[in-house]
C-alpha positions in Angstrom: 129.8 -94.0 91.1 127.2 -91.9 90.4 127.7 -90.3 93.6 131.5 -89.9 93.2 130.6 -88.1 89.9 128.8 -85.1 91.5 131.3 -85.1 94.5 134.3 -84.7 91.5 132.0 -82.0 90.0 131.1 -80.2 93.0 135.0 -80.3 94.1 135.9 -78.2 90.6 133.0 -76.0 91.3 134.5 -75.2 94.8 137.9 -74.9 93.5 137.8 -72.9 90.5 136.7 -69.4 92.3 139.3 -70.1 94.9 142.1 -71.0 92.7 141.7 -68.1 90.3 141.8 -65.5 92.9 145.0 -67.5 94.3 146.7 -67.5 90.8 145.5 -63.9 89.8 145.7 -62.0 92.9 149.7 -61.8 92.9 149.4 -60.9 88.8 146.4 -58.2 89.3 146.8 -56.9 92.8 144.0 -56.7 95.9 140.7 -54.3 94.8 142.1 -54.5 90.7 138.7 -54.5 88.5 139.8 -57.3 86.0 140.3 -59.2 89.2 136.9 -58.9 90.5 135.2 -59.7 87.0 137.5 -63.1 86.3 136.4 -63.8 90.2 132.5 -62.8 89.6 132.2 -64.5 86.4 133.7 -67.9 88.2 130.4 -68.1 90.2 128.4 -68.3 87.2 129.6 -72.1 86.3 129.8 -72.4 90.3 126.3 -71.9 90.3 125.4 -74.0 88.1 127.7 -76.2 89.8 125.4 -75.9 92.9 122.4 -76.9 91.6 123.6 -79.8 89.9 125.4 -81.4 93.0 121.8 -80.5 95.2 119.0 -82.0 92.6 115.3 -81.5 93.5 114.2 -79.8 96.7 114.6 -75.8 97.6 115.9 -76.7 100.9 119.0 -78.9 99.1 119.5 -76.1 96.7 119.7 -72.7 99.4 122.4 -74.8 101.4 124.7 -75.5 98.1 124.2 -72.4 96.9 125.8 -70.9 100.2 128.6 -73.4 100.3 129.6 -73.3 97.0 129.5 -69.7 97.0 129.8 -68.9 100.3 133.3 -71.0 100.5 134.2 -68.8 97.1 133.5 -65.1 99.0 135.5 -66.4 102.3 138.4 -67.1 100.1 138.9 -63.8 98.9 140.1 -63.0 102.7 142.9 -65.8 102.4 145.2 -62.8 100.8 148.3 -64.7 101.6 147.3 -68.4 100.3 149.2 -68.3 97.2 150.2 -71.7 96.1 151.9 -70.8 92.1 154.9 -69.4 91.4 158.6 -70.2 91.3 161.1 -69.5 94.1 164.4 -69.1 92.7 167.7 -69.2 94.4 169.6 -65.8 94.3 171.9 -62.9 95.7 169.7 -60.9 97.7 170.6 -57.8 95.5 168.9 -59.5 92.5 165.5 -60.4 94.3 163.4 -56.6 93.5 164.7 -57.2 90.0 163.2 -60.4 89.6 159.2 -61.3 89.4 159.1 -64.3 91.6 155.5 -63.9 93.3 156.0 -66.7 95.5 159.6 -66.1 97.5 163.3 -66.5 97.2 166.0 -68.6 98.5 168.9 -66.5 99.6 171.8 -68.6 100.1 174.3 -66.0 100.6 172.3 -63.3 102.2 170.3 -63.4 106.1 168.5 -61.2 108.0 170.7 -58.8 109.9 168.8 -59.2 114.0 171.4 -56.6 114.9 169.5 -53.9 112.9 166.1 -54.8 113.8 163.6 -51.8 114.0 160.1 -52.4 115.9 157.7 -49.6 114.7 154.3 -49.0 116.0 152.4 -47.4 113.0 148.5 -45.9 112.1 146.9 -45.6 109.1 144.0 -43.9 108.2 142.3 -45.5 105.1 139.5 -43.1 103.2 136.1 -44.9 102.6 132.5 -43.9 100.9 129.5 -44.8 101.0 127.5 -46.3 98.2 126.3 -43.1 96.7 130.3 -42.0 96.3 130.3 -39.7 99.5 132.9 -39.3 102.0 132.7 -41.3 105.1 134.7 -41.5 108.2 138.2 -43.5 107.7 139.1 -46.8 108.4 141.6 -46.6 111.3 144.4 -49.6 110.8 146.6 -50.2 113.8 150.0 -52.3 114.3 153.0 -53.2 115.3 156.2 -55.0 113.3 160.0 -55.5 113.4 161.3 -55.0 109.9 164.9 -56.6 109.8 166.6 -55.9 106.3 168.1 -58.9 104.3 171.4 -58.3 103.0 174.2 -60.5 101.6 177.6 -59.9 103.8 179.3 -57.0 101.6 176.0 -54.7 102.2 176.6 -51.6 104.0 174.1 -49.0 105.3 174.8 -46.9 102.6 173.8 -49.1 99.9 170.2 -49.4 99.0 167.9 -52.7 101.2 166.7 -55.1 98.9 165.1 -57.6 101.1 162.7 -56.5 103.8 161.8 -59.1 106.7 158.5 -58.2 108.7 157.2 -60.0 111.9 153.7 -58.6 112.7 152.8 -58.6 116.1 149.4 -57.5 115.9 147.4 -54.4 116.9 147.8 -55.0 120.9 151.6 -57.1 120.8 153.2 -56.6 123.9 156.4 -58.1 122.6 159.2 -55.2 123.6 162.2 -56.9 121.9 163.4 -59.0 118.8 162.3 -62.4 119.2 165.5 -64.5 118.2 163.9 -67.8 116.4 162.6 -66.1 113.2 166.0 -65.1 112.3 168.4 -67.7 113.5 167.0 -70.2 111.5 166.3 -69.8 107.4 167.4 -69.9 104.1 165.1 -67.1 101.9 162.0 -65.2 102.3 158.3 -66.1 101.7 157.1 -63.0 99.8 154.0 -61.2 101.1 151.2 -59.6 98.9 150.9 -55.4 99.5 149.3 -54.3 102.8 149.0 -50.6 103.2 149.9 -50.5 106.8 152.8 -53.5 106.5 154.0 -50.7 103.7 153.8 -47.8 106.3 156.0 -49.9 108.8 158.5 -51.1 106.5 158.7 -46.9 105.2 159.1 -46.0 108.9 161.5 -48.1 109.8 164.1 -47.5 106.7 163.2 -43.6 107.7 164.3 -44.1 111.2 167.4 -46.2 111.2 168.3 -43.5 107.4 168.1 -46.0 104.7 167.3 -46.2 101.2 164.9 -48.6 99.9 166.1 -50.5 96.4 163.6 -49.9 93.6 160.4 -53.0 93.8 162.0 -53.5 97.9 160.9 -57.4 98.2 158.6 -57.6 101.9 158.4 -61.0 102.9 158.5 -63.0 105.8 161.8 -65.1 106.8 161.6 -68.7 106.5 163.3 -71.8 106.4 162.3 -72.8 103.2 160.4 -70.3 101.0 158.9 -73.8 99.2 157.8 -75.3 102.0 156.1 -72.2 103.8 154.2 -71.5 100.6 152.4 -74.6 101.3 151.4 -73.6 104.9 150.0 -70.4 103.5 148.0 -72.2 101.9 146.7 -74.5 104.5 143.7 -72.0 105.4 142.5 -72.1 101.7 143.1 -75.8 101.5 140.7 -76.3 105.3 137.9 -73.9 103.9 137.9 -76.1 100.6 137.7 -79.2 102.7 135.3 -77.7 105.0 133.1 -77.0 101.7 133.8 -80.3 100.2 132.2 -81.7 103.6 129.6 -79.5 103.5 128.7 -80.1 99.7 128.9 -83.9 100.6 126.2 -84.3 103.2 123.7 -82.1 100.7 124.8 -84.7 97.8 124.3 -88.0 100.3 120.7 -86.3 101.5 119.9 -87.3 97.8 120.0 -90.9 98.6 116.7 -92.6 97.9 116.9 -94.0 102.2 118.0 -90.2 103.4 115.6 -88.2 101.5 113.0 -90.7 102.7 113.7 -89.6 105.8 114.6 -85.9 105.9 112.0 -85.2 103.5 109.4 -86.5 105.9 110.6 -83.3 108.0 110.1 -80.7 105.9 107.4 -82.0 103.5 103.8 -80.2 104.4 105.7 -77.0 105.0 103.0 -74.1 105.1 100.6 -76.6 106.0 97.6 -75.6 108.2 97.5 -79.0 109.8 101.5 -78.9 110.7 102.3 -79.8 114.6 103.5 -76.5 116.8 105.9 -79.6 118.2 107.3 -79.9 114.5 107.2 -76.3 113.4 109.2 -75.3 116.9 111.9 -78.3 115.9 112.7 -76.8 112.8 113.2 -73.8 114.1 115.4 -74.7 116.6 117.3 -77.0 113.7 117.6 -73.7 111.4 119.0 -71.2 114.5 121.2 -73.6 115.3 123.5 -74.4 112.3 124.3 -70.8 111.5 125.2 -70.1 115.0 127.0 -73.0 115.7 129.0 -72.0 112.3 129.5 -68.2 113.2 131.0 -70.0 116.8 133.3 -72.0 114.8 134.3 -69.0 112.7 134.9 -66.8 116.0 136.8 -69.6 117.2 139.5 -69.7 114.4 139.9 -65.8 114.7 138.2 -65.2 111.5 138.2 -61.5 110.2 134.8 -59.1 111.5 133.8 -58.5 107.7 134.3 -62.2 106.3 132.2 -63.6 109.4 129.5 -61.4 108.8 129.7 -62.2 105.0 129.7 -65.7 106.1 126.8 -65.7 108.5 125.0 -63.5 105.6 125.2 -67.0 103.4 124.4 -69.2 106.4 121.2 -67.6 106.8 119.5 -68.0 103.8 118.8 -71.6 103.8 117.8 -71.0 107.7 115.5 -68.4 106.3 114.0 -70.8 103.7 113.3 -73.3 106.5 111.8 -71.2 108.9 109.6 -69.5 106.3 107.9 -72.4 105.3 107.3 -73.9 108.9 105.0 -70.6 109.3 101.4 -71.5 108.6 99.3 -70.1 105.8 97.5 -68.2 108.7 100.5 -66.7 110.6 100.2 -63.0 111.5 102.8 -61.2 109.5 104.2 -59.4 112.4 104.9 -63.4 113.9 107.0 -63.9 110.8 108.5 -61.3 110.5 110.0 -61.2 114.2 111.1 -64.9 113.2 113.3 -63.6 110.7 114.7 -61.0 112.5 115.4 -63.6 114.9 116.8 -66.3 112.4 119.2 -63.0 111.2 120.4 -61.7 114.5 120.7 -64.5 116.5 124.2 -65.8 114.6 125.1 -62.1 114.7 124.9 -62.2 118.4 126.9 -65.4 118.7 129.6 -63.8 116.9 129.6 -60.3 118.1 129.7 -61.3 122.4 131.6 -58.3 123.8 132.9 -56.6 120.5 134.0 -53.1 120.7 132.4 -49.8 119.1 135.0 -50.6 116.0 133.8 -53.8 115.8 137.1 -55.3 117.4 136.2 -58.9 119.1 137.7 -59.6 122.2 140.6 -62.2 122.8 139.9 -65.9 123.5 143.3 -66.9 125.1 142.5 -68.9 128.1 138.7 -68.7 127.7 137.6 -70.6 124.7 135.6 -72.9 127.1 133.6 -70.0 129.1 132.8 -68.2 125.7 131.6 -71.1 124.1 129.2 -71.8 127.4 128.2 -68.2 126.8 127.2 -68.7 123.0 125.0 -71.8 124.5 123.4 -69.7 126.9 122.4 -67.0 123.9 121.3 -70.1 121.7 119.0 -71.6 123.8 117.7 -67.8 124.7 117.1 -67.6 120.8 115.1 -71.5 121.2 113.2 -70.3 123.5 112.4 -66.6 121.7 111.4 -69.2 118.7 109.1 -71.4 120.8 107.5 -68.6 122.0 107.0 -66.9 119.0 105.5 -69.8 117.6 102.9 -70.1 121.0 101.9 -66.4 120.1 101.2 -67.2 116.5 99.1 -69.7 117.3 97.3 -68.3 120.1 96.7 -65.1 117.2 95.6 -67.4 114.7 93.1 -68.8 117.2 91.9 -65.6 117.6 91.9 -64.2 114.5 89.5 -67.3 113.6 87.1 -66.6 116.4 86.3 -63.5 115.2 85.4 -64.7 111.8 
């Protein structure tokens, strides 16, 4: 029971970050200031959360500190898992008159194929640095078919209420309207701002020589707004139970017969009399979870800047392991080329064969070869590990000699 308890309590911590963004972010709007305050203040209690579900030990502690706040950061990516609001059923005319964050059901109205418009569009996004000066824009790239959404008395001279958008991505190749979104669905599943998505849907009613209604509604067609919420969702609801896993082995390490066991492994950290056998192993133990996690990450297409934020979190813990398997008597430069190491080497799993923007490269048809690749740069960074550990002793060695 006892263990339940701190699972229960470690399940709100989790939630609570995610779950506020989720609720607030329709209210507030991406980048809004009161949103990143109610979202910052959230990881105070999470913290605390962290602590409590990890008890004694350092080691327990650095890994629930990056799940439960790690999981918290990679939610803020997950723009379009909203899982509140109503989704009323109304004339199509009525939907930019009426705050329903989630979607609408438009019984009367459907998407008009006939009038498709695919638009390829760019948009150059101004960023600074931290000191406030101008730096070189962020260069947004894609292609969508916006179809409008009208009821069956709307002619192009009336204003478009309803907007449906199909992305296709930054490199689609698709050259003509793909019938299945359309021919099937009963409202719209309404999608949070996104400057370029904005730009397209612009373009398009500029090309075909409409007018856009006051608050247009941009959403994706669906056949059932309800229903589709729900699958937005589903990436939030994976990361949580991906955390909750996470959390759950830290909590069971507690257990009087596990920490007997894994605290045989790490106890004597920094001791003079550790075994190079032992220090290498927990090495190799630390390089590998973050790496195998950044794999993972690349695997389900997860953005550039969250998987770097991610393998950011992963690392610390690694860090903390590794740190203390050096020896009292390790040569600084040793340690610090371990930690480069410890940093990079998840970095390099995720960044195989990225472009100068930082674009990865497409794993259709070649999951299996890039995931032999990422083994091959793992066990390059187990054996940079093991040999860095060689050196440090042979220096310590030394360095005791000519004392």
């Amino acid at each position: 029971m006892r263990i339940v308890r701190t699972l229960l309590v470690g399940a709100a911590g989790i939630a609570v970050p995610m779950l506020l963004h989720a609720l607030l972010l329709p209210v507030w709007g991406e980048g809004s200031t009161p949103l990143f305050v109610v979202f910052v203040l959230s990881l105070l209690p999470a913290s605390g959360v962290a602590f409590f579900c990890a008890g004694p030990g350092m080691l327990r502690i650095g890994y629930a500190m990056c799940i439960v706040i790690g999981a918290a950061f990679l939610s803020i990516g997950l723009n379009e898992a909203r899982i509140f609001g109503a989704v009323p059923s109304l004339d199509a005319a009525e939907a930019p008159s009426r705050p329903a964050a989630a979607g609408f059901l438009l019984p009367r109205a459907a998407p008009r194929a006939d009038l498709a418009r695919m638009v390829e569009v760019r948009l150059d996004l101004p960023r600074r640095d931290m000191r406030g000066r101008s730096t070189s824009p962020s260069r947004l790239r894609g292609r969508f078919t916006v179809v409008p959404v009208v009821g069956p008395d709307w002619t192009p001279a009336q204003p478009v209420p309803v907007v449906a958008v199909l992305d296709h991505g930054p490199d689609g190749a698709v050259h003509e309207v793909p019938g299945a979104p359309w021919d099937a669905g009963r409202g719209v599943l309404r999608l949070l701002p996104d400057p370029l998505r904005e730009r397209a849907v612009e373009e398009a009613l500029r090309q075909a020589g409409w007018t856009a209604a006051p608050h247009i509604v941009v959403g994706r067609w669906v056949a059932d707004p309800r229903w589709a919420r729900l699958d937005a969702a589903m990436p939030l609801l994976s990361l949580f139970g991906v955390a909750m896993l996470g959390l759950a082995l830290v909590v069971l390490s507690r257990h009087p017969r596990a920490a007997a066991r894994l605290d045989g492994l790490t106890e004597g950290l920094g001791d003079p009399a550790i075994p190079l056998g032992r220090q290498i192993l927990l090495g190799i133990v630390a390089l590998t979870l973050p790496c195998l996690m950044a794999l993972a990450m690349r695997h389900a297409e997860v953005e550039v800047g969250i998987l770097m934020i991610a393998i950011a979190f992963a690392a610390v813990p690694s860090l903390m392991l590794t740190i203390g398997a050096s020896r009292k008597a390790t040569p600084i430069g040793v340690l610090i080329a371990g930690v480069i190491l410890v940093v990079a080497l998840p970095m390099a799993v995720a960044a195989r064969g990225a472009g100068p923007r930082g674009d990865l490269p497409s794993l259709a048809g070649a999951r299996w070869a890039d995931v032999q690749e990422a083994m091959l740069v793992l066990g390059a960074g187990w054996l940079a590990w093991a040999a860095l550990m060689v050196l440090g002793r042979m220096l310590e060695r030394r360095g005791g000699a000519a004392r």
